[in-house]
N, C-alpha and C positions, 0 to 999 in steps of 0.2 A: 504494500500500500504506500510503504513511504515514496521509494524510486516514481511510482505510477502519479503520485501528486508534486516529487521537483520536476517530472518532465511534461506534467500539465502548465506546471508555472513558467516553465522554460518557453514552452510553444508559445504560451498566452503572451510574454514579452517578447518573443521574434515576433509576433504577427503584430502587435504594438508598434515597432521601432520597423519593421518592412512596411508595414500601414503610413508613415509618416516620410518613409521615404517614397513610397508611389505617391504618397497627395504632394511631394516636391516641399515638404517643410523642414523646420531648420530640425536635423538629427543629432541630439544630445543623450549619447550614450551612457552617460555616468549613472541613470536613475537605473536602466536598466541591469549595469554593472553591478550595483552598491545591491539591488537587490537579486539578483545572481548570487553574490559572496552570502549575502545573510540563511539564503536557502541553504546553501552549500554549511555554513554554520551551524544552523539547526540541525541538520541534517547528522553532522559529525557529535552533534553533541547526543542526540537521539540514538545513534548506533552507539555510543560508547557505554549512555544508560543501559542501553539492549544489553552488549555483551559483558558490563562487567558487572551490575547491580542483580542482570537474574540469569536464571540459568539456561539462558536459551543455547541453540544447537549452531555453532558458527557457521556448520556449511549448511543447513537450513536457511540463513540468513543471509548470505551468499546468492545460493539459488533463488532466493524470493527479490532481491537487486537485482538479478541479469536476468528476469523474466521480463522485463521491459526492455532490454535491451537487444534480447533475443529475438523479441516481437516485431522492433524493430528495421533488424536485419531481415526475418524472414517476411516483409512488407515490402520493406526494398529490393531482395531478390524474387518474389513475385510479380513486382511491376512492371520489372525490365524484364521479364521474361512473361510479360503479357501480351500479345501480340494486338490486341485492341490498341492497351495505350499510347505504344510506336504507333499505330497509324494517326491517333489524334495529334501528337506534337507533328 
């Protein structure tokens, strides 16, 4: 759950900062940065509560971070191997 909601906030701020460069407006990176790093913060302090406070299973916890990252990949090697989407581009 955690992986699946930084990389909703991640999308949610690319489509923010790409949204403002197609309307041609001034792109000021830093909000998006500053809150990048604090995700990424949370993040580190929430896995550390995980693994060191209980007794959770490390490669349980593991595998539950690369299940979005897996999903991913196997998204992107489906697309380009869709032969619909090659003909729309």
């Amino acid at each position: 759950m955690l992986s699946i909601m930084n990389f909703y906030g991640l999308c949610r701020g690319l489509q923010s900062v790409f949204g403002k460069w197609e309307a041609n407006q001034r792109l000021n990176k830093t909000p998006f940065l500053l809150k990048y790093l604090m995700r990424m913060a949370v993040t580190v302090v929430f896995l550390y509560v995980i693994l060191v406070k209980t007794a959770a299973n490390i490669f349980g916890v593991v595998i539950g971070l690369a299940t979005v990252i897996v999903g991913i990949i196997l998204t992107v090697v489906l697309t380009l191997f869709d032969k619909s989407y090659v003909e729309e581009v």
